[in-house]
N, C-alpha and C positions, 0 to 999 in steps of 0.2 A: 519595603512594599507592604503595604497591607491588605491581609487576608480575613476572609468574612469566618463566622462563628463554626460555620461547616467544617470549612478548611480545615481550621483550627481544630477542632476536633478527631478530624481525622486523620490529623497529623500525629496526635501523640501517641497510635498505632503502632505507627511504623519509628523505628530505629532508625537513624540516618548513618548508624556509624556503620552499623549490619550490612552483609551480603546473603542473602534469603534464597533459598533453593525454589528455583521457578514456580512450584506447585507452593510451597508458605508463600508467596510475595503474589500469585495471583488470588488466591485467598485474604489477604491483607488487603488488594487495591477491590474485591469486592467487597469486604464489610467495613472498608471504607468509603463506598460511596454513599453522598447522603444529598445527592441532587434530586430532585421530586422528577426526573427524566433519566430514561433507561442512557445512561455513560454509555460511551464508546471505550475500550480498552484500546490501548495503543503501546507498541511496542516500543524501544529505543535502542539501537545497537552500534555504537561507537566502533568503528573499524579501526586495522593497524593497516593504512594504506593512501595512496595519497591521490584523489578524484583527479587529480590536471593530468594524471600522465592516463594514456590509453590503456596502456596493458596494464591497469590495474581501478580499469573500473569496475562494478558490482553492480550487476541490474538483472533484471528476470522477472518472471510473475510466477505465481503458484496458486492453486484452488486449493483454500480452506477450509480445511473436512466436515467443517460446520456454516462454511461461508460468513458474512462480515455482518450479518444482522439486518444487512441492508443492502437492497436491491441496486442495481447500480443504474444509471442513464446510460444506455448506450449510443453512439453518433456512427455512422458508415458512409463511407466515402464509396461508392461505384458507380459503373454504370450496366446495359445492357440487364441481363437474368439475372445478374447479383444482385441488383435493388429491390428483386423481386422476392429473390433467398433473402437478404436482410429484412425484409419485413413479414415475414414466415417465420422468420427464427425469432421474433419481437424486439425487434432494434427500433426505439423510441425513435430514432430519426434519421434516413437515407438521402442520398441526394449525389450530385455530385459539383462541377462548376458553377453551378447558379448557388450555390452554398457561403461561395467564398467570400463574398463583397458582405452579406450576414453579419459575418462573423468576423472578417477586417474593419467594415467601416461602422457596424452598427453593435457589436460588443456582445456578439451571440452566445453565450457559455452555460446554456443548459440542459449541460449533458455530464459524464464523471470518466467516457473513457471514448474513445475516436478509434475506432478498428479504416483502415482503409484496403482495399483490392493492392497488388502490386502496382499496375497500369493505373492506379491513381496519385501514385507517390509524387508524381511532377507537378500538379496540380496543388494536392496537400502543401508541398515544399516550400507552396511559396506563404504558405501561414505558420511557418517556423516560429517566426517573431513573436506571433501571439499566442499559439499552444504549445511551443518551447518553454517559456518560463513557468508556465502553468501546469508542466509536467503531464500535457495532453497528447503530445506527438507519437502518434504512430511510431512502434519500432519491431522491426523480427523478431528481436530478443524477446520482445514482452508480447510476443503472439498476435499484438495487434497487426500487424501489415501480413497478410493472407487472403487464398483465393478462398480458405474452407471459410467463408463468411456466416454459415450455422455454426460450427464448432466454435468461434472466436466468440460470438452471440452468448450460447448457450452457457460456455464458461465465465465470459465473467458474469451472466446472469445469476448463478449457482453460487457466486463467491469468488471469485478470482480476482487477486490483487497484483498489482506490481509494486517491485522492489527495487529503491535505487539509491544512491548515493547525493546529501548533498553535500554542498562546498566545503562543510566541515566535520566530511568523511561520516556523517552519520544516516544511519537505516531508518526512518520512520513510518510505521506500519501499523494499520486498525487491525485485531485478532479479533473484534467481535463485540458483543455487551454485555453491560456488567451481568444481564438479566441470565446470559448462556448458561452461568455457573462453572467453577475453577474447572471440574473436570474436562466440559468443550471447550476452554478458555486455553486448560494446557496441550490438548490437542491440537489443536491450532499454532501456536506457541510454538510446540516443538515440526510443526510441518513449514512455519515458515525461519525458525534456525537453522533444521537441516538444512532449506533449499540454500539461504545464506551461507554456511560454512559447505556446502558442494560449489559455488559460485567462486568460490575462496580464487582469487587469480594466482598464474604460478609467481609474476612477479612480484606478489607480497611476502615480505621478508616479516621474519622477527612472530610477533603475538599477534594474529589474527582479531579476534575479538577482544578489543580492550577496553568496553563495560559493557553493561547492558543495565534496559530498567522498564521497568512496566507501571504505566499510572494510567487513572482514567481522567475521563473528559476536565471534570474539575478536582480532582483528587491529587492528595501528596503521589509523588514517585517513589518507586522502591527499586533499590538495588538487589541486582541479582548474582549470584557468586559463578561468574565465566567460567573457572573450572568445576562445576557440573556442566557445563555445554560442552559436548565434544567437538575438541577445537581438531 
């Protein structure tokens, strides 16, 4: 594959054979960006567990001490006074059944996260198909499906991401930008490890975290050494 002059450059940084203690490797993936646009950091976390079976998936959200650089879109599903709280708490977009055909028949998607009321789940349900694989689906776990429709608002307005597993067991998650500097960068970093190794299911057998690695938007990746993370 070939990679542009940048890359290359920023590649000969980083050691590929090295395992970097999260604070040198977030250090590394900022003065290795060299895109004329503030990079997004993004995390990578390989699990010892395997997504098809239930008791052993990994999902949850958590508010990033420094939030993700960026503002999120929010979508709310209610009806009655809650439409009225979602738009008090600044939810870009409320609605409820006049929504659906939108966003089924006309390819509505912009927004970054879909909180719904409980009493709108039946409704929501039947856009599975389309904000399923897009990893937009209202869920309890990830705080989206609530009545407190400010608090769901508010959080992930301030930074709140979710965290989930795909097909091939790995964690992929923004911590922020390159602009934050290592120190926000590892704060962040280490509040969405913990929340992942609290998450740890009891059904996972054997090494828990079995790599990790932090790169930015266009930047080499950097290994990081799992035992500093407490597994």
């Amino acid at each position: 594959m070939f990679r542009g002059k940048n890359y290359q450059e920023s590649a000969k940084l980083v050691d590929r054979a090295k395992l970097y203690d999260p604070e040198e490797a977030l250090d590394l993936v900022v003065k290795a960006s060299k895109a004329k646009f503030d990079e997004t950091v993004e995390v990578h976390v390989k699990l010892g567990v395997d997504s098809r079976h239930a008791d052993q998936q990994v999902r949850g959200a958590i508010v990033l001490p420094h939030g993700t650089g960026k503002t999120a879109r929010v979508l709310v599903f209610a009806k009655g006074d809650k439409l009225a709280e979602a738009e008090a708490a600044g939810a870009d977009f409320f609605g409820g059944e006049e929504l659906i055909p939108k966003i089924q028949n006309d390819g509505w998607f912009d927004y970054d996260v879909v909180v719904a009321t409980p009493d709108m789940m039946g409704v929501v349900g039947r856009l599975g198909k389309v904000l399923g694989p897009k990893g937009l689906m209202p869920s309890p776990k990830a705080g989206t499906v609530t009545m407190d429709v400010t608090k769901a608002v508010n959080e992930i307005k301030s930074g709140k991401i979710e965290y989930r597993l795909d097909k091939t067991n790995i964690i992929h998650c923004p911590i922020g930008k390159v602009s934050f500097g290592v120190e926000k960068l590892a704060d962040n970093f280490k509040a969405l490890l913990g929340a992942v190794i609290k998450a740890k299911p009891s059904a996972a057998k054997g090494q828990y975290i079995r790599s990790c690695a932090v790169a930015s938007t266009m930047g080499p990746g950097v290994k990081i050494n799992q035992a500093k993370l407490s597994d």
